[in-house]
C-alpha positions as CSV (number, residue, x, y, z in Angstrom):
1,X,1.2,-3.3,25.0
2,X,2.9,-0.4,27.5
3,X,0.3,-0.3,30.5
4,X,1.8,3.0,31.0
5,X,1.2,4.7,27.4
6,X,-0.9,1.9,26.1
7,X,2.0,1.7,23.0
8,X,1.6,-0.3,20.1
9,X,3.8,-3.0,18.4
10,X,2.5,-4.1,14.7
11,X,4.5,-7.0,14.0
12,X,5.7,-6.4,10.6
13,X,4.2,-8.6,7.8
14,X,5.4,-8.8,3.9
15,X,3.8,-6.6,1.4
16,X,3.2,-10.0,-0.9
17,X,0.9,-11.0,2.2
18,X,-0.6,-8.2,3.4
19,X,-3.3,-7.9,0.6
20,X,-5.3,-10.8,1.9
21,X,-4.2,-10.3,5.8
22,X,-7.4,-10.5,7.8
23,X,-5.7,-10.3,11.5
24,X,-2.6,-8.9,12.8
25,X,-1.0,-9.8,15.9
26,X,-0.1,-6.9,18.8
27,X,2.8,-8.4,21.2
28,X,3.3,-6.5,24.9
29,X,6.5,-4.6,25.0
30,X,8.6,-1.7,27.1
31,X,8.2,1.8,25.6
32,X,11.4,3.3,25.1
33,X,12.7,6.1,23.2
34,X,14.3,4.2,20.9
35,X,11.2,2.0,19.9
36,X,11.1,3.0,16.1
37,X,8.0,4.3,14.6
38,X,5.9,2.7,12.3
39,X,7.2,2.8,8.7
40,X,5.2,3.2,5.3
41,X,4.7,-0.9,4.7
42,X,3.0,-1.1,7.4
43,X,0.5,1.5,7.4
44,X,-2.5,-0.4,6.0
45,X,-2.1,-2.5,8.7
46,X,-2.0,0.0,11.0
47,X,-5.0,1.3,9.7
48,X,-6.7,-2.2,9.4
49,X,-6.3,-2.3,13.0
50,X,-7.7,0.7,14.0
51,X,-10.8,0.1,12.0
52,X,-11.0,-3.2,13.6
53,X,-10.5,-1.5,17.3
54,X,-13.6,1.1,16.4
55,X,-15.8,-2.1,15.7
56,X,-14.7,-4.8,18.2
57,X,-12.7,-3.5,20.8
58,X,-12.9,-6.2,23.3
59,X,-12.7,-9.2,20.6
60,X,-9.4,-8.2,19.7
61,X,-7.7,-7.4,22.9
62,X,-9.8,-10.8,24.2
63,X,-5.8,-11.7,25.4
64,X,-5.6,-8.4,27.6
65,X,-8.5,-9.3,30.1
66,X,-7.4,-5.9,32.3
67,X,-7.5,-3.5,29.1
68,X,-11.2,-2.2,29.3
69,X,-13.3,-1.3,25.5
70,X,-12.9,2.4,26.6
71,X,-8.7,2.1,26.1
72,X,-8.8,-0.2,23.4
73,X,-10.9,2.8,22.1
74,X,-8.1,5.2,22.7
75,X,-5.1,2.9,21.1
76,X,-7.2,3.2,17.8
77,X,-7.3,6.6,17.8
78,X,-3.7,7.3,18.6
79,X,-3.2,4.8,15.4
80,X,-5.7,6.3,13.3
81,X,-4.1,9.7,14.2
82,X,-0.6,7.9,13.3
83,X,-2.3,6.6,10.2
84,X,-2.9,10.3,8.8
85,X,0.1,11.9,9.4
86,X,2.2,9.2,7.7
87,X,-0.2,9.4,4.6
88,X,0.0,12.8,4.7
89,X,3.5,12.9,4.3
90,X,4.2,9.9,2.2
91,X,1.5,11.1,-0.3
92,X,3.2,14.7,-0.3
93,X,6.9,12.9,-0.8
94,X,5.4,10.6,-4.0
95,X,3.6,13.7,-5.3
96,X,6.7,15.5,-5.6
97,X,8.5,12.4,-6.7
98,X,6.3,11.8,-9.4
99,X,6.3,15.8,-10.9
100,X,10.2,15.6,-10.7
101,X,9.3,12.4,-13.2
102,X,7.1,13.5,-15.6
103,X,9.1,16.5,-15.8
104,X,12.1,14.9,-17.2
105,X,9.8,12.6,-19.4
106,X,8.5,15.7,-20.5
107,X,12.2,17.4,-21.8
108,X,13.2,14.0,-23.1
109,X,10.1,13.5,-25.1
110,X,11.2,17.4,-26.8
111,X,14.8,16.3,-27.5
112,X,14.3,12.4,-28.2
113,X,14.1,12.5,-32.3
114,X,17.6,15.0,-32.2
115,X,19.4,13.4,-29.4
116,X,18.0,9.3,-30.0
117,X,17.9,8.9,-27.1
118,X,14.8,6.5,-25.3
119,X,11.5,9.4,-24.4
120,X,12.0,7.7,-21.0
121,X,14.8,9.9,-20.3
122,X,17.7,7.6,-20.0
123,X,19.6,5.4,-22.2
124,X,18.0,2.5,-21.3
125,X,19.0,0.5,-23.8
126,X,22.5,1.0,-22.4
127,X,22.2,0.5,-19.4
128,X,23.5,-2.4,-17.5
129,X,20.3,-4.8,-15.8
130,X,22.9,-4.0,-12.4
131,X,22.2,-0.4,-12.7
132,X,18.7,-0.9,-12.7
133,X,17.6,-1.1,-8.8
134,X,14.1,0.0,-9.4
135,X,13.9,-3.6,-11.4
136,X,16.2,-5.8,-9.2
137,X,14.3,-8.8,-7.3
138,X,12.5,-7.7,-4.1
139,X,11.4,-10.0,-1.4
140,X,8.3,-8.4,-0.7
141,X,6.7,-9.1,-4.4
142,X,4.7,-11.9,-4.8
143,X,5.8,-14.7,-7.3
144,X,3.9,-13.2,-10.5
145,X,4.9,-9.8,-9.7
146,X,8.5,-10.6,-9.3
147,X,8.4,-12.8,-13.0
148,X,7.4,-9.7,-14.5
149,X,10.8,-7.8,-13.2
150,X,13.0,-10.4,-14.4
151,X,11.1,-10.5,-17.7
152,X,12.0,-6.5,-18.0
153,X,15.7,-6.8,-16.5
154,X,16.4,-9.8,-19.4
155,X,13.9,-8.2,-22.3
156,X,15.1,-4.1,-22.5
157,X,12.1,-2.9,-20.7
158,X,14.3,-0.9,-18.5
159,X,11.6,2.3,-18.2
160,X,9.4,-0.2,-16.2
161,X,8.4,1.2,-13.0
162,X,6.4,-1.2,-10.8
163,X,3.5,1.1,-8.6
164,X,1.4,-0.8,-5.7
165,X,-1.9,0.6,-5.1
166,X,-4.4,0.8,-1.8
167,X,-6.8,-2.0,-2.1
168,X,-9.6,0.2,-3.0
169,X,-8.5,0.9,-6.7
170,X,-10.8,-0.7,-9.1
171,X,-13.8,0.7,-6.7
172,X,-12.5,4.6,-7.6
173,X,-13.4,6.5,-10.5
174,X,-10.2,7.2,-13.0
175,X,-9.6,10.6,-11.5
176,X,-8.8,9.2,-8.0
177,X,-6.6,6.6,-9.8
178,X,-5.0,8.7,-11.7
179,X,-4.1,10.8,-8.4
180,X,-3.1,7.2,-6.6
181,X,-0.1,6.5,-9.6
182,X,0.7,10.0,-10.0
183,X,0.2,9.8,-13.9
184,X,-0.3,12.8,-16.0
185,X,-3.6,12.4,-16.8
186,X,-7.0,9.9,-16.9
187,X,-5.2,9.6,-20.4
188,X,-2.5,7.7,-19.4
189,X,-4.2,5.1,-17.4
190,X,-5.0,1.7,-19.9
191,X,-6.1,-1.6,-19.6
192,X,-4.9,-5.2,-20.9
193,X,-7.5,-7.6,-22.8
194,X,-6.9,-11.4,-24.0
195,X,-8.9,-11.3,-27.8
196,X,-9.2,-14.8,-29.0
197,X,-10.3,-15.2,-33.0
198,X,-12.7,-17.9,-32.7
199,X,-12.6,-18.5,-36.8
200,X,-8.7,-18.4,-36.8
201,X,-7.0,-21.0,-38.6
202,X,-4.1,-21.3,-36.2
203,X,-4.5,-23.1,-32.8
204,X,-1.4,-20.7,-31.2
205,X,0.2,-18.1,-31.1
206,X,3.2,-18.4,-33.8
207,X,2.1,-16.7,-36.1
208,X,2.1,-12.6,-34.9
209,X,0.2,-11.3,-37.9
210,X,-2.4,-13.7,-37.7
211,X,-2.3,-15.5,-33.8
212,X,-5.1,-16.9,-32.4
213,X,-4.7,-14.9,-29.0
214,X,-3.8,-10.8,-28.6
215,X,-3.0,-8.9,-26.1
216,X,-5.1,-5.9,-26.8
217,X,-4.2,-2.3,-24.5
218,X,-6.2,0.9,-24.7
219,X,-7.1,3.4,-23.0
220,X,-9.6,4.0,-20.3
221,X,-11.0,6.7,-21.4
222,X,-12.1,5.0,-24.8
223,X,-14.6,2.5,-25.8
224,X,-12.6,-1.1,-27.2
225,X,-14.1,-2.0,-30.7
226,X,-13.8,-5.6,-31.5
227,X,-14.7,-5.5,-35.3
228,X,-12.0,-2.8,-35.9
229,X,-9.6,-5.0,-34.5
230,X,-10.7,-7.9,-37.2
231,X,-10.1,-5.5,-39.8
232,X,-6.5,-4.7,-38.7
233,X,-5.7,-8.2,-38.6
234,X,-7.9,-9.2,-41.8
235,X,-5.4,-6.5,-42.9
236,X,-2.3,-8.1,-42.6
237,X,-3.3,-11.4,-43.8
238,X,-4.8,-10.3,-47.5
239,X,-4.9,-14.1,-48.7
240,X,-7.6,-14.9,-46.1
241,X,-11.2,-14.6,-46.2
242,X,-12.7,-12.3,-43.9
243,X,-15.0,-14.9,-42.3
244,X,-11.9,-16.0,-40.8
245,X,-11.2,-13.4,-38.2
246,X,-13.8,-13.0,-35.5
247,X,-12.6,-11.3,-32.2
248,X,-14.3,-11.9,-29.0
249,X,-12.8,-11.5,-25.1
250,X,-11.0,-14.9,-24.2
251,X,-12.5,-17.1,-21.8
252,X,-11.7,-16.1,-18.5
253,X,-9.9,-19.6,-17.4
254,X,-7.8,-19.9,-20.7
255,X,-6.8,-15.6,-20.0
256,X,-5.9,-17.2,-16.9
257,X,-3.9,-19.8,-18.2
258,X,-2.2,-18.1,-20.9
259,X,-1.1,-14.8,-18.8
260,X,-0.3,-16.2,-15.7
261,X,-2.6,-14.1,-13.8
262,X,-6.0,-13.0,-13.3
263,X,-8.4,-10.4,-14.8
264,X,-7.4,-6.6,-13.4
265,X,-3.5,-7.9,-13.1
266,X,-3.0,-8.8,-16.7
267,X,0.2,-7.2,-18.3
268,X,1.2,-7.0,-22.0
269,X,4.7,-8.6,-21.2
270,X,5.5,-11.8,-19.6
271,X,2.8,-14.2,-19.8
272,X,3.3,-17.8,-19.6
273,X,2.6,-18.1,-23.4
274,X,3.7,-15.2,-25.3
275,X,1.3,-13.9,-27.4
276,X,1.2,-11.0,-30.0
277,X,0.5,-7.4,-29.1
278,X,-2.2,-4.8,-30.6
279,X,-1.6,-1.3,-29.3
280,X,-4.4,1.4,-29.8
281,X,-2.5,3.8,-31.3
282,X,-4.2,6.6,-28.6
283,X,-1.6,5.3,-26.6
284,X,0.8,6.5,-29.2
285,X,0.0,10.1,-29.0
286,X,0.4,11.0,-25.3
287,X,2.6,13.4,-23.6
288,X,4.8,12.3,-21.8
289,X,4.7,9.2,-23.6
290,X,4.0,6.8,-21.0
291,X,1.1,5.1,-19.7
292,X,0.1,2.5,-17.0
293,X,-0.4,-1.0,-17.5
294,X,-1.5,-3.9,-14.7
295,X,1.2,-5.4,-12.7
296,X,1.0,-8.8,-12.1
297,X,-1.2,-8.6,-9.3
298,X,-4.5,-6.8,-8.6
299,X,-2.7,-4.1,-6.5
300,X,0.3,-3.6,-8.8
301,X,0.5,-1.1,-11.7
302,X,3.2,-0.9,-13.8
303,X,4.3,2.4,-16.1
304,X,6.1,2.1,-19.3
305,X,7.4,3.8,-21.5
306,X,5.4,4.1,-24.8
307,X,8.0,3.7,-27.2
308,X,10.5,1.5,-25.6
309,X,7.5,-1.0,-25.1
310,X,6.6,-0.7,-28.9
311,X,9.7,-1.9,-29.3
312,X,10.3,-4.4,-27.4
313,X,7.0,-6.3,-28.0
314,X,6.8,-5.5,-31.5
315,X,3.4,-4.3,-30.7
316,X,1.0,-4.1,-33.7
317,X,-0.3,-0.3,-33.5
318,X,-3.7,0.6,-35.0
319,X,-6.8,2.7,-34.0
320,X,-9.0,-0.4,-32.7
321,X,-11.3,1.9,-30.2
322,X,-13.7,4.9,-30.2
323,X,-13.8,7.2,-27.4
324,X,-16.2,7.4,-24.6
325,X,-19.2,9.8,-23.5
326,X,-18.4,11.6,-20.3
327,X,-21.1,9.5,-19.0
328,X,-19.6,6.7,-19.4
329,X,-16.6,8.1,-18.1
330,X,-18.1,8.6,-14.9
331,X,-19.4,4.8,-14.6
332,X,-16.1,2.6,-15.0
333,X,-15.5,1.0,-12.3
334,X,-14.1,-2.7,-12.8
């Protein structure tokens, strides 16, 4: 702390540990024109901090016994202040970012079935893993987060765009969400579910027309329908009785245990197990085609592209949900 401008100095902490951070340390130090500005991974502490300053000025500067409430009070403001213009800016910069994307995933998606070449926009499929920086190993990620870029570096899923979130996500309605990724629409935003066929007559997940566990993505915006997804799979296994396929959510310690991660993180690649994938074939119809899938972690989104993920997982597509009121629409929050 500068006793002459009352500057700041956040001590920089890894993304990976900033989502559960409850205190940050400030540490005296000489203003000079060369001290840098705060950057971008350190905003929400920054703004953690000034929060903190508005409620309990003197408990945190407790170690500055000459700093009276009413400049403790000041300091937050000039950080709140700080706080807006960087999110200002940084929300402008990924706005344009992400129209420059869906742009060219717009074009590609026109030219794909003449040129065969991946709606993602690029070649992915020829594209060296060393090209790919987007997907190379990052120090900040936490450990399930950075499983899930190796799995798309060593799988094909080269499209794979991995999106961190504020920590206020799953407390927003889909519109604000969809603004927060940048997707195209409420459309593109989907969710991963564990099914588990209680009556199947497999214990795993060997078998992919008739596993005991799916991974089951749809859309937001539509209402997930168990019974049509026993039909599909009744479907593909003619020489069993139908009593043998009833679909209900997984328990939530064996999701756990078979994913790798928790509910709201879930993705429909990597898991510790790997287990069969039933795609709701809405997904199949947006434009551009890509959509947004959990990341590994609760504040992690990834985007994929539709058809390289089809692919790649060897995803079972079928219509397995009805849509939603726009009541209901208004009420998800989870």
């Amino acid at each position: 702390m500068c006793a002459a401008c009352t500057c700041v100095c956040v001590c920089p902490v890894r993304r990976s540990l900033r989502r559960n951070v409850r205190h940050v340390a400030l540490f005296p130090f000489r203003c000079s024109a060369a001290t840098p500005l705060p950057t971008p991974p350190r905003l929400h502490l920054i703004t953690r901090l000034s929060l903190a300053l508005a409620s309990h000025p003197r408990h945190l500067f407790s170690s500055f016994p000459s700093m009276s409430a009413a400049t403790a009070s000041s300091v937050g403001q000039r950080l709140a202040q700080l706080v807006r213009r960087f999110d200002a800016i940084e929300a402008d910069l990924q706005r344009l970012q992400q129209q420059l994307r869906n742009a060219a995933l717009g074009e590609a998606a026109a030219g794909a079935a003449s040129s065969g070449v991946s709606s993602s926009g690029t070649s992915s499929a020829l594209k060296a893993p060393a090209d790919l920086s987007a997907l190379q190993p990052d120090p900040k990620d936490p450990l399930e987060v950075a499983k899930l870029r190796r799995h798309c570096l060593e799988n094909g899923l080269h499209s794979a765009e991995f999106i961190w979130v504020p920590l206020n996500y799953y407390q927003e309605n889909l519109q604000w969400r969809r603004d927060a990724l940048q997707a195209p629409s409420i459309r593109h935003l989907c969710k991963t579910i564990l099914m588990e066929n209680t009556h199947c007559t497999n214990n795993d997940c060997a078998d992919h027309r008739n596993s005991r566990y799916y991974l089951v993505v749809y859309q937001y915006v539509d209402r997930f329908n168990s019974d049509m997804v026993g039909r599909v799979i009744h479907e593909l296994n003619p020489g069993i009785g139908k009593k043998k396929f009833n679909f209900r959510l997984a328990d939530p310690a064996e999701a756990e245990r078979l994913t790798g991660v928790r509910s709201g993180a879930v993705a429909p690649f990597g898991t510790s197990v790997p287990i069969p994938v039933i795609l709701s074939a809405g997904v199949t119809k947006l434009t551009p085609p890509i959509f947004y899938v959990g990341g590994g972690h609760v504040d992690c989104k990834c985007r994929l592209d539709m058809e390289e993920f089809t692919r790649v997982a060897n995803a079972i597509v079928a219509p397995i949900t009805v849509p939603l009121t726009e009541e209901e629409l208004g009420q998800i929050a989870d």
